[in-house]
N, C-alpha and C positions, 0 to 999 in steps of 0.2 A: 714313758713319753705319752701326752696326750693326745688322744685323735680327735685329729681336725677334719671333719666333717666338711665346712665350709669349705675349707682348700682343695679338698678330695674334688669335691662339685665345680669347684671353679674349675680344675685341671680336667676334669671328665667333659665340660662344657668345650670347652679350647682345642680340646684333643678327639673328641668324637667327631664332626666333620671330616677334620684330613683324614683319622684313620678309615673310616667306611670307605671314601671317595679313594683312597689307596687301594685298600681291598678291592672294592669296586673293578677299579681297572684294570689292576696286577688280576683278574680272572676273566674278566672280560677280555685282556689283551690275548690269552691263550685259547681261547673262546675264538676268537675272529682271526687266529693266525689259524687256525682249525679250522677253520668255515673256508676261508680264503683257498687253503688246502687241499680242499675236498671233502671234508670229514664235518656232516649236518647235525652229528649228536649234540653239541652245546647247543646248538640253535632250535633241534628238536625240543630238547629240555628247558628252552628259556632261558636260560644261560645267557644271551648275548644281550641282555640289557644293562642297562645303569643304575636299576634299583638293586641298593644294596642289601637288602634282605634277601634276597636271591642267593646271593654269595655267603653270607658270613655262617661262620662255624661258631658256637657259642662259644665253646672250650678255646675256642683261638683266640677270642675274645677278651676272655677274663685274663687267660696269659698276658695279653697285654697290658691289663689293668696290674695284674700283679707282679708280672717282671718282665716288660715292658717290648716283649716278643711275643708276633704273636701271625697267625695264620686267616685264612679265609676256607671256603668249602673248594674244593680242588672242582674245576669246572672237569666234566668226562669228555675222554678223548678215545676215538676208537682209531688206534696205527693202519688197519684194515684198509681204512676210505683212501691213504696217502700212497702215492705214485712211488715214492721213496721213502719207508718207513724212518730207515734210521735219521737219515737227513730229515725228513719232513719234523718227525717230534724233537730232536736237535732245536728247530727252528720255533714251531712251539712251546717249548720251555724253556730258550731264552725270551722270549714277547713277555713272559708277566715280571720278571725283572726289571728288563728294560723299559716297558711301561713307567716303573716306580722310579726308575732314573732320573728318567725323564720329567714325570710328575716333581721331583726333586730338585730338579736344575732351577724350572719352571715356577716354584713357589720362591725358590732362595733368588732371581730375581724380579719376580714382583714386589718380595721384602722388603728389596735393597733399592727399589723405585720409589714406594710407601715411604720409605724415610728419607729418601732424596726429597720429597715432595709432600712432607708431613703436611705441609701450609696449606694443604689445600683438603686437608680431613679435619676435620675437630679429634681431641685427644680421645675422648670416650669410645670413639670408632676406632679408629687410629690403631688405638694399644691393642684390642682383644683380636683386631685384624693381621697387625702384624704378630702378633706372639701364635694364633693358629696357624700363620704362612711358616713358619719359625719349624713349630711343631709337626706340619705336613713335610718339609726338609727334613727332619729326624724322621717321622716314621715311614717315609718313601725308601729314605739308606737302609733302614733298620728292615725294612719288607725284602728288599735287592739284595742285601746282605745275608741274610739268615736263609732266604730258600734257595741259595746259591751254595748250602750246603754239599756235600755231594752225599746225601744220607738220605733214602729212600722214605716219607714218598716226595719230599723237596725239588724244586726244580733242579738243584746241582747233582742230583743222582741220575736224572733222564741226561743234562748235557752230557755228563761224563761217561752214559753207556751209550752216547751216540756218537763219543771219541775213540771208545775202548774197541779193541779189535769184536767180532760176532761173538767170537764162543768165551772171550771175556767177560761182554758184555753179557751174555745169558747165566753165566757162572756170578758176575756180580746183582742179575737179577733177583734172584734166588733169597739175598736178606729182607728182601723187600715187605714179607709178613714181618719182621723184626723190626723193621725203623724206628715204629713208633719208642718201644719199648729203648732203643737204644738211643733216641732223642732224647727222651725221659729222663736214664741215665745221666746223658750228658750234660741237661740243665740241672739235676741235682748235684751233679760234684763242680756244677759251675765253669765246666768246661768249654760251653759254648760260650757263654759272655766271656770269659780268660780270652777265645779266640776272635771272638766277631766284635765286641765292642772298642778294640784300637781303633779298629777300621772305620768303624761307623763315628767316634767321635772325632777321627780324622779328616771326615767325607764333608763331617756337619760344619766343620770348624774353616773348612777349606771352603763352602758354598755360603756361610753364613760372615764369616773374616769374624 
């Protein structure tokens, strides 16, 4: 099969705004649930902005480009600064989720406004606007979904040890040097797309019709 260069460019053009402005948020949002909390290290660290160079992790990055999950720089959080640890990070690790939700709901209807109301854009605008609003719907699911993993250091590993009884939750801390490696794993035997992309092409197909 021939590589198409061109098409590569067009798709990385289309798809780099949502995906930063996703990143962006889903770190930001844990960032200012953090701040909000008590806890000044993202804020310390610069972390609570919107420029997305701040945020992103290269390696998260390319994943994306090459199978089409992918991460941001994890914003730092000290449990320390919060009144109620377990609950408080609970609450911070769902915010960068739900952010992408959100962001998610919020693109798939401006989409669906944009094409109610095509007559009032010319097509050249039109198309490359609606197909990146299209695109931020997908990669906002695909950010909510994937680090709702419960697989350390993902956001579903902090919810679920801030469900799991104490001395659970410190016994399931423990793999936490390991996640990466067992992430790794489980995108090479394709296990994580097997599990997370019903979902996500069900989220996209349900907000997009």
């Amino acid at each position: 099969m021939d590589f198409d260069f061109n098409s590569l460019m067009r798709q990385l053009i289309i798809q780099a705004p949502p995906l930063l402005f996703a990143l962006t948020m889903h770190e930001l949002a844990h960032g200012y649930v953090a701040w909000r909390l008590g806890d000044p290290t993202a804020k310390n660290e610069g972390r609570l902005t919107l420029n997305p160079f701040r945020h992103l992790d290269p390696l998260g990055v390319l994943a994306f480009i090459i199978m089409k999950i992918g991460w941001a720089k994890p914003v730092p959080v000290n449990p320390r600064y919060f009144h109620n640890p377990r609950q408080d990070m609970l609450k911070v690790a769902l915010a960068g989720p739900a952010a992408n939700v959100v962001l998610a709901v919020a693109s798939a209807a401006l989409a669906h406004l944009f094409v109610q109301f095509q007559f009032l854009l010319p097509f050249a605008v039109l198309q490359p606007l609606v197909a990146m609003l299209a695109a931020s719907v997908w990669i906002n699911i695909m950010l909510a979904v994937f680090n709702c993993i419960p697989i350390p250091p993902l956001d579903g590993s902090k919810v679920l040890m801030g469900l799991l009884p104490p001395e659970m939750a410190r016994s399931y801390a423990k793999i936490e040097p390991f996640g990466f490696f067992i992430l790794l794993g489980l995108f090479y035997t394709g296990i994580i797309s097997w599990l997370i992309m019903p979902i996500i092409r069900f989220s996209n197909s349900l907000l997009l019709g």
